[in-house]
Each structure stands twice: as C-alpha cells, then as structure tokens.
N, CA, C and O of each residue as an XYZ file, in Angstrom:
464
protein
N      -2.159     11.037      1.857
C      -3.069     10.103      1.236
C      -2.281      9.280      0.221
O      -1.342      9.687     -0.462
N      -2.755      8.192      0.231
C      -1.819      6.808     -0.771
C      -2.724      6.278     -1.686
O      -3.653      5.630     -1.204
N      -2.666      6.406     -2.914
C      -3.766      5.310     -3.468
C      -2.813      4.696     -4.129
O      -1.635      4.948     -4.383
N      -3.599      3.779     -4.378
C      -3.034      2.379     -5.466
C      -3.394      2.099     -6.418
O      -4.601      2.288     -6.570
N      -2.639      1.512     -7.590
C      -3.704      1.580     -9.185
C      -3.196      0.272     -9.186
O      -2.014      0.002     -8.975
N      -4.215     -0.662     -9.459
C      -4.020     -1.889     -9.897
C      -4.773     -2.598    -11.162
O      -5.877     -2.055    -11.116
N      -4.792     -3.172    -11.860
C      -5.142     -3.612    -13.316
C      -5.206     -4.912    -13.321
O      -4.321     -5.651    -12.889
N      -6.551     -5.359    -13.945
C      -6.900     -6.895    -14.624
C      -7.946     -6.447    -16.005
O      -8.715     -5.500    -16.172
N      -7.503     -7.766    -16.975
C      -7.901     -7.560    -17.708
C      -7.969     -6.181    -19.072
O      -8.632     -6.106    -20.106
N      -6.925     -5.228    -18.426
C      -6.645     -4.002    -18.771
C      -7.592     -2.803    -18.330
O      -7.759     -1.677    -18.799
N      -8.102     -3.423    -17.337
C      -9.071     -2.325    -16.708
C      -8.897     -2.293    -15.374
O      -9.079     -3.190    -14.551
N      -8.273     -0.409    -15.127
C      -7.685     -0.005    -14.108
C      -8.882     -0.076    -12.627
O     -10.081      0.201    -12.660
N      -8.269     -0.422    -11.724
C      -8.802     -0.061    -10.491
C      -8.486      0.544     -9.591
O      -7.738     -0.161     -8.912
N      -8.710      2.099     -8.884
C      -7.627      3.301     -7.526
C      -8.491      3.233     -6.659
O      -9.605      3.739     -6.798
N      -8.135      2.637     -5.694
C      -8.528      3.150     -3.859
C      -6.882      3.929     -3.417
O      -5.676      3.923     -3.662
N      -8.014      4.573     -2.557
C      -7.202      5.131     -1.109
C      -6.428      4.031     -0.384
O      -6.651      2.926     -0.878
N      -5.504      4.022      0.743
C      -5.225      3.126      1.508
C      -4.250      3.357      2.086
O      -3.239      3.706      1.476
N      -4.280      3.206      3.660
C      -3.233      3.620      4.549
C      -2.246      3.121      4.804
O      -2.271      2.060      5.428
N      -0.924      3.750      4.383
C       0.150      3.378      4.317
C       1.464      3.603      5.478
O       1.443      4.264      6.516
N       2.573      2.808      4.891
C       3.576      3.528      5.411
C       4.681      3.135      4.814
O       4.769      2.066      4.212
N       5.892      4.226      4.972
C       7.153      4.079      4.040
C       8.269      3.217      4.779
O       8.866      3.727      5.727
N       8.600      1.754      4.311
C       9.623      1.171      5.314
C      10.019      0.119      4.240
O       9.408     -0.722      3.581
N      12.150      0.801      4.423
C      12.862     -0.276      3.614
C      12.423      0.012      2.202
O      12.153     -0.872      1.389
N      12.377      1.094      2.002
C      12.573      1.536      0.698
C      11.584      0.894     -0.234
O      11.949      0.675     -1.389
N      10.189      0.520      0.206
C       8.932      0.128     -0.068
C       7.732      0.990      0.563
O       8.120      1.833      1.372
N       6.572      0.945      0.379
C       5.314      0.793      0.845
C       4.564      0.169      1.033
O       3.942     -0.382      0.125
N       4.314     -0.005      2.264
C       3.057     -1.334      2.759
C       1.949     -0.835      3.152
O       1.865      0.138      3.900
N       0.682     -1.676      2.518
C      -0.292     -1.057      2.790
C      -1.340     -2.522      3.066
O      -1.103     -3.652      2.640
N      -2.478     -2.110      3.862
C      -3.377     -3.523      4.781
C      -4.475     -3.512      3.500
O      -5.107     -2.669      2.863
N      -4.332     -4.738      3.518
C      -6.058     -4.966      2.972
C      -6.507     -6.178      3.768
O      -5.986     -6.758      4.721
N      -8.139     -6.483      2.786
C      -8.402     -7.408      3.213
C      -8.626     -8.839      2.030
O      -8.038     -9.076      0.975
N      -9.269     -9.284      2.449
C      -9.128    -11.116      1.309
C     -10.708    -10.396      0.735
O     -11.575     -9.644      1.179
N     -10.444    -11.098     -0.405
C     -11.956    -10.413     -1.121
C     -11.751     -9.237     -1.711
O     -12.554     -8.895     -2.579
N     -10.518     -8.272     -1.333
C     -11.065     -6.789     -1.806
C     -10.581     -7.448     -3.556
O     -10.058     -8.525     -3.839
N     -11.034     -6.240     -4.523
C     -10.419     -6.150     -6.157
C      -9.318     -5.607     -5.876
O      -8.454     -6.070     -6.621
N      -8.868     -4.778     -5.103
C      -7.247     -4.497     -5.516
C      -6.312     -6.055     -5.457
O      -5.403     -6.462     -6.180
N      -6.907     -6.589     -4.421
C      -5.930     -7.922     -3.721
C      -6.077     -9.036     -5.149
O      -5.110     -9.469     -5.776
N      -7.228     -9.280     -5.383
C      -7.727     -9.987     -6.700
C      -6.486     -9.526     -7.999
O      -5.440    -10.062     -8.364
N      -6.979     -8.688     -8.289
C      -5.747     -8.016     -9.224
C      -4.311     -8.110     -8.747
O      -3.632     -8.535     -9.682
N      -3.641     -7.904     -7.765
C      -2.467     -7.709     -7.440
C      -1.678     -9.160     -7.130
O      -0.469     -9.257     -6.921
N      -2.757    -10.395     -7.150
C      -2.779    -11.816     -7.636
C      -2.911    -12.042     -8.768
O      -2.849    -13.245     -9.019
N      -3.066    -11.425     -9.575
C      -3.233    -12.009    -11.083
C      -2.059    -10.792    -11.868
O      -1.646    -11.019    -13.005
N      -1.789    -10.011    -11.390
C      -0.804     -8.908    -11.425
C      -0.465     -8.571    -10.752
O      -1.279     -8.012    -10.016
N       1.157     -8.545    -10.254
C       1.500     -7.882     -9.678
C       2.062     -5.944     -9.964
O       2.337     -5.050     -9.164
N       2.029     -5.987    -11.157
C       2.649     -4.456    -11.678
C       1.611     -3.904    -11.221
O       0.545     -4.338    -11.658
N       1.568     -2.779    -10.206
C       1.308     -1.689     -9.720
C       1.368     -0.344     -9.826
O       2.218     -0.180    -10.701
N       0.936      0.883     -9.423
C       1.291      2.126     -9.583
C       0.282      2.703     -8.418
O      -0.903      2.503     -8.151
N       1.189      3.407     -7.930
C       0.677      4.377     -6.504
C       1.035      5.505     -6.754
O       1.635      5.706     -7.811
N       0.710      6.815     -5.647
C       0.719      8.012     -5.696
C       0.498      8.418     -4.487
O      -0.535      7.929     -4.028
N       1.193      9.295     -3.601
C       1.133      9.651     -2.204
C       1.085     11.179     -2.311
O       2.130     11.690     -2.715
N      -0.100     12.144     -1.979
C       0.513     13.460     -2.267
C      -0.354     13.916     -0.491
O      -1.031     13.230      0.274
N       0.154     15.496     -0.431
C      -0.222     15.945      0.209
C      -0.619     17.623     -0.218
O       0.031     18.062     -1.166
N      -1.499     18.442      0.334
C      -1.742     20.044     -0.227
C      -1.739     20.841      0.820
O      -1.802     20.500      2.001
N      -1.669     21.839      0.410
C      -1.283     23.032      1.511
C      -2.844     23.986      0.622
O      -3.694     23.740     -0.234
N      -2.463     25.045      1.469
C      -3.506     26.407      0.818
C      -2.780     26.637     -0.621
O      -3.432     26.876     -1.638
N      -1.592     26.556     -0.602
C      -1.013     27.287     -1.898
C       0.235     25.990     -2.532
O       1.062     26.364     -3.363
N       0.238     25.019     -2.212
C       0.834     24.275     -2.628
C       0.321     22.816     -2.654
O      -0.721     22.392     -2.155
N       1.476     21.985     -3.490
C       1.021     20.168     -3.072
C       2.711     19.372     -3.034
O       3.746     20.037     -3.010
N       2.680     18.300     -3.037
C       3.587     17.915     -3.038
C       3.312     16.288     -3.358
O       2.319     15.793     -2.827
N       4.160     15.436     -4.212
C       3.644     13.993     -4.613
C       4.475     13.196     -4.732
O       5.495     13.766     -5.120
N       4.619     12.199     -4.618
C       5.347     10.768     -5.379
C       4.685      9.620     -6.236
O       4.229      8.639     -5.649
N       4.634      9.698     -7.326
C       3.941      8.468     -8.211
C       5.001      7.401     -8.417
O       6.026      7.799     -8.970
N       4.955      6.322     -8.130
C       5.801      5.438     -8.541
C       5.060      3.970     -8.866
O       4.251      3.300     -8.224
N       5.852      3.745    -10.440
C       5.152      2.182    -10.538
C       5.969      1.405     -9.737
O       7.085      1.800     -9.399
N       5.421      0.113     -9.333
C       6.497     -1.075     -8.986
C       5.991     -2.233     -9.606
O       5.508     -2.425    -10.722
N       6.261     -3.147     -8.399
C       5.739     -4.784     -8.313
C       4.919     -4.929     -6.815
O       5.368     -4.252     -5.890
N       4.220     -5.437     -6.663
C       3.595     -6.112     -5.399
C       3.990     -7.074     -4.838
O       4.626     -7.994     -5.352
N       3.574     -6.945     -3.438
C       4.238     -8.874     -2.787
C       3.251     -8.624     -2.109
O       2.876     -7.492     -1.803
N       2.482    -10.153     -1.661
C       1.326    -10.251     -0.838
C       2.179    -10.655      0.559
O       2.989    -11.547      0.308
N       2.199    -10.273      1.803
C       2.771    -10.517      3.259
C       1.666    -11.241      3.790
O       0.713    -10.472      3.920
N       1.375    -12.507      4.184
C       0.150    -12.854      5.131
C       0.574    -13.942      6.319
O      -0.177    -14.641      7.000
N       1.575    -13.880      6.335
C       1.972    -14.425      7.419
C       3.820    -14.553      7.828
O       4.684    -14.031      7.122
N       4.037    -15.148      8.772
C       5.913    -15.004      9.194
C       6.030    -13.815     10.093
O       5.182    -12.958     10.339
N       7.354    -13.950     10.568
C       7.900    -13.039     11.375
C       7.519    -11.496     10.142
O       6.851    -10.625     10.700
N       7.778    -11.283      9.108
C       7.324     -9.981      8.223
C       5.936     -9.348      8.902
O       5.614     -8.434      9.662
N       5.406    -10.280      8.242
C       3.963    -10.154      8.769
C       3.531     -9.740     10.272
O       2.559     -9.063     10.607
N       4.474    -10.305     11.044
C       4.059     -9.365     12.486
C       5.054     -8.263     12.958
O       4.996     -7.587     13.986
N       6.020     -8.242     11.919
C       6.871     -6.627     12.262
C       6.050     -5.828     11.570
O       5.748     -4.849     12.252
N       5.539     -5.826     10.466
C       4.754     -4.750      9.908
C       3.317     -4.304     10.621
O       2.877     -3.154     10.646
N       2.557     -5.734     11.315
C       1.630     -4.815     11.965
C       1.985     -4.470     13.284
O       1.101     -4.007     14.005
N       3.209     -4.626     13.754
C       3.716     -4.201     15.006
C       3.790     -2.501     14.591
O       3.304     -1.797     15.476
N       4.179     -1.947     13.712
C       4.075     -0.604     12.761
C       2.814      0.234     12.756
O       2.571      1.300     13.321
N       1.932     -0.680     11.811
C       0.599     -0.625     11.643
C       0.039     -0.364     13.343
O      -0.402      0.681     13.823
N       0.165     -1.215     13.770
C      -0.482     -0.951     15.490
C      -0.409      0.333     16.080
O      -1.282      0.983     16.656
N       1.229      0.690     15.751
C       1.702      2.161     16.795
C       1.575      2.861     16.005
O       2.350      3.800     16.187
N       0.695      3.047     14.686
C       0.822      4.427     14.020
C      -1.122      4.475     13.933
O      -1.677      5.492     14.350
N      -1.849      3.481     13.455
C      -2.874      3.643     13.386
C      -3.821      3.268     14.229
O      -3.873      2.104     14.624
N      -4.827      4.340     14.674
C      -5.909      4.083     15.353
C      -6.618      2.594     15.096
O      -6.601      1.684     15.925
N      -7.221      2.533     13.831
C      -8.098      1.294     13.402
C      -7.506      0.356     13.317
O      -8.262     -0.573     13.031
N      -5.723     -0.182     13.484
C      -5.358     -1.472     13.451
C      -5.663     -1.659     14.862
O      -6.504     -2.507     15.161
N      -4.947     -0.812     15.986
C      -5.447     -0.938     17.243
C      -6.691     -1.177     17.493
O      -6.720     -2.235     18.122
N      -7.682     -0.793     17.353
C      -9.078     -0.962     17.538
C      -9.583     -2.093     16.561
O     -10.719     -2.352     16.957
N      -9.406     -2.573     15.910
C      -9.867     -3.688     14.576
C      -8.422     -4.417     15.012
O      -7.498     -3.923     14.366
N      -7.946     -5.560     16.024
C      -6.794     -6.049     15.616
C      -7.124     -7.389     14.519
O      -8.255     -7.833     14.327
N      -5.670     -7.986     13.760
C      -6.064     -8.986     13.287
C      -4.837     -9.394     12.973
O      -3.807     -8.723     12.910
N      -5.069    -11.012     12.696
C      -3.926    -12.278     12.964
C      -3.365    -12.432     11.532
O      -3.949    -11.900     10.588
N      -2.301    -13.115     11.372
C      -2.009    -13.828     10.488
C      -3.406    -14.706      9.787
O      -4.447    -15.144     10.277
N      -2.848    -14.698      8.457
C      -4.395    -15.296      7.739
C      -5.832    -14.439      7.269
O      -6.492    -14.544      6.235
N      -6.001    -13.672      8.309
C      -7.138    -13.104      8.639
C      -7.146    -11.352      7.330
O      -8.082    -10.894      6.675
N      -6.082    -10.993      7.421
C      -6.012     -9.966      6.507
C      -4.476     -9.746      6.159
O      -3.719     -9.699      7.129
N      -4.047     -9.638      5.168
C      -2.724     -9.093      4.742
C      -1.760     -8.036      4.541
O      -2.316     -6.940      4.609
N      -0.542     -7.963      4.322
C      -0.126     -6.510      4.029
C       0.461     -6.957      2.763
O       0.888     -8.059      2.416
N       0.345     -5.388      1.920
C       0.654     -5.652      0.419
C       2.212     -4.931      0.654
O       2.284     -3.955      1.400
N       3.349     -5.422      0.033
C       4.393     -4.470      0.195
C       4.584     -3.651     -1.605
O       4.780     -4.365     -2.589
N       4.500     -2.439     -1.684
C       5.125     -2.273     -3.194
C       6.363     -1.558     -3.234
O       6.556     -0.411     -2.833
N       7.377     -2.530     -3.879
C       8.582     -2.107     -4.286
C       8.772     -1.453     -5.941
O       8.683     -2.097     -6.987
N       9.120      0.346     -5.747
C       9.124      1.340     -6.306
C      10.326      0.493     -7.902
O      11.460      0.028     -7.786
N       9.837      0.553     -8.631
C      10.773      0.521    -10.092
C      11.369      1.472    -10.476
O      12.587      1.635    -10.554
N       9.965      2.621    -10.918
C      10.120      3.839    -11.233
C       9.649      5.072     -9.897
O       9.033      4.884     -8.848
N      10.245      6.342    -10.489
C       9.706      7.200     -9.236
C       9.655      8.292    -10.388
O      10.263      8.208    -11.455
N       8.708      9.477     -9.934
C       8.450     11.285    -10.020
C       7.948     11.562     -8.995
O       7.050     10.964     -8.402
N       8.535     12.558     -8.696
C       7.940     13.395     -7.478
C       8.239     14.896     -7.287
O       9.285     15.353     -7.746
N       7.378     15.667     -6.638
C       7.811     17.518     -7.082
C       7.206     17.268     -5.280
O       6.166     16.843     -4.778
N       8.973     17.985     -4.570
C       8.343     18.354     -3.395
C       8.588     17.869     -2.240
O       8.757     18.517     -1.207
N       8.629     16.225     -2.424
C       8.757     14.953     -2.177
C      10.225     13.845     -2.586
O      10.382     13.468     -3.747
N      11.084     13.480     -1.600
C      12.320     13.268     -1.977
C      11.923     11.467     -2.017
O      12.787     10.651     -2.338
C-alpha cells in the first residue's frame, strides 16, 4: 500500500494510491479534479509511505520528495505501458494522454525498517 501526503494552505491531505517503483522514483495515476493533483500544482513538496504487514511483522519506506505532473509524451505512454501489465483497472478503465495523469515522486529524503 502507497499513500501520499500532500499540502495546501498548510493543511495536510493522505490517500491511498497505486503505485510503482521505476528509475529511482514512484509513479502513481490520478485523475484531473482530484485534491491531491490540486495541491501537488500549487506544491510540489510531497511525502509518501509504502509499507507492508505480516502476522508478526511490517516493513516501510517514508520518503519526502518533489512531484512532477506526466500527462502526456513518449513518458507518459511508457509508464502506462507499466501501469497496463501490472494493473487490473488500468486494463479495464484504459485512458489517453490528457484524459488522466501520472504523478512521478522523486525521493529527497528516505527511512525505512525492512525495506531497502
């Protein structure tokens, strides 16, 4: 699980959101309209968190970065070429350039227990 913390006005906002790790970033889909995307236009400084749990354990990565909005170019269709072969709902929901974006966040800082 991936969430994202994004901030306007000094008031934080965390969703969930499905990710993936490529090029020493994380990209993750939204859509036009959401508040993370709103914020991450008026700010880009970010902070995410990816963990996973066991019965008796967890394991995490928090890292702040910066954001970049991807919505179109050759980027834009290698990443949902990604997005396609890993997730059910891009396959089933496809969508074009324009139509929805990928956010990339490049890590500044890192902690993580577990998690390299």
């Amino acid at each position: 699980m991936c969430r994202i913390a994004t901030s306007r006005n000094n008031i934080p906002h965390v969703v969930p959101v499905s990710y993936i790790f490529d090029e020493g970033a994380f990209i993750f889909a939204t859509d036009y309209g959401t508040k993370k995307l709103e914020n991450i236009q008026n700010n880009n400084r970010v902070a995410l968190t990816v963990d996973v749990y066991g019965a008796t354990w967890n394991k995490a990565v928090c890292v702040q970065g910066t954001a970049e909005v991807i919505d179109d170019g050759g980027e834009f269709e290698r990443l949902y070429r990604i997005f396609d072969r890993k997730f059910e709902w891009a396959r089933s929901n496809p969508w074009h350039p324009g139509e929805a974006p990928f956010v990339r966040v490049t890590p500044k800082r890192k902690v993580s227990w577990g998690i390299k």
